[in-house]
C-alpha positions in Angstrom: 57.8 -297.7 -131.2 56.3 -300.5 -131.1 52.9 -298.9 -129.5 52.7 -296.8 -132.2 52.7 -299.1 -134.8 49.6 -300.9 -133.2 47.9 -297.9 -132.0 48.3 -296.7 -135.8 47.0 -300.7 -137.3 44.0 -300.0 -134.8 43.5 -296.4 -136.2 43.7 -298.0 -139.6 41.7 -300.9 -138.9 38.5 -298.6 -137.4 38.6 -296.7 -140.0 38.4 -299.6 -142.7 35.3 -301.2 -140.1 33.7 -297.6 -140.7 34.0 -297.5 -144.4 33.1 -301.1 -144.9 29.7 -300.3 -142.6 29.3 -296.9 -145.2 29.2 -299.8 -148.1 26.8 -302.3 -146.8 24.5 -299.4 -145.8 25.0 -298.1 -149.2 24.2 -301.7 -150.4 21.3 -301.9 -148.4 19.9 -298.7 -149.9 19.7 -300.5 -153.3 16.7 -302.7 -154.5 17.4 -306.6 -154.1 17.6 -307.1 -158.6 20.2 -303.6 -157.8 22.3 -305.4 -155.4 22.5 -308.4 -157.0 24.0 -306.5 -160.2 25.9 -304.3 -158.2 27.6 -307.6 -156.7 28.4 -309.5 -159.8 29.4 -306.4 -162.1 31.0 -304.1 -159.6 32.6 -306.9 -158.0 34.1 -307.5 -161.3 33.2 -311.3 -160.9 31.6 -311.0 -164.4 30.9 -308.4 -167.2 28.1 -306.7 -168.1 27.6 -308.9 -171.6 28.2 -312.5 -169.4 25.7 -311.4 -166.8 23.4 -310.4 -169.6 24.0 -314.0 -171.0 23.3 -316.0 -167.8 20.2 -313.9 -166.4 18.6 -313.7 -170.2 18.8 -310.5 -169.9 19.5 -307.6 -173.0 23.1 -306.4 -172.4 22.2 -302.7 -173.3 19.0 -302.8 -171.1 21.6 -303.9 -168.0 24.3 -301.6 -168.8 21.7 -299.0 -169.0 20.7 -300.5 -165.4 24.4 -300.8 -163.9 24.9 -297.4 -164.8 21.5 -296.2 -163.2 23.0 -298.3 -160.1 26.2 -296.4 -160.5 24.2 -293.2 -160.1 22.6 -293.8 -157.0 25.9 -294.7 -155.2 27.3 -292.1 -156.1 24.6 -290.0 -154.8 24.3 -291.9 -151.2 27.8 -291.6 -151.1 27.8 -288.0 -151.5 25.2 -287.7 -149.2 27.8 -289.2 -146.5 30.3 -286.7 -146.9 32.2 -288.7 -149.0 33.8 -287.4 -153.1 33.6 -289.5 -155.6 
């Protein structure tokens, strides 16, 4: 029993290291102004309107931007057999 439940934690763990490698190559794939968006509004540290705020930016031009973003992870996702 109990070599199960660790063979199964390892099987669960590889698979997590896989998927996390999928995501930083997908990460990589975006441009360097991309990823930094991607970070702060994906990773739901801030909204679209604060990060608009702190970089200067225009809030419409970014959200335009984060869904453009949006887009192409999708598409490299995709592309890696996964469905989103």
């Amino acid at each position: 029993m109990r070599t199960e439940l660790f063979a199964e934690s390892m099987e669960e763990l590889a698979e997590k290291r896989m998927l996390l490698g999928v995501l930083q190559d997908a990460m990589d794939s975006l441009l360097p102004e991309e990823r930094e968006l991607a970070m702060k509004v994906f990773g739901e540290e801030m909204s679209v309107y604060e990060y608009a705020r702190v970089t200067g930016g225009n809030r419409r031009t970014l959200d335009f931007r984060k869904n453009k973003v949006m887009e192409k992870l999708r598409h490299f996702f995709r592309e890696h057999g996964f469905d989103v």
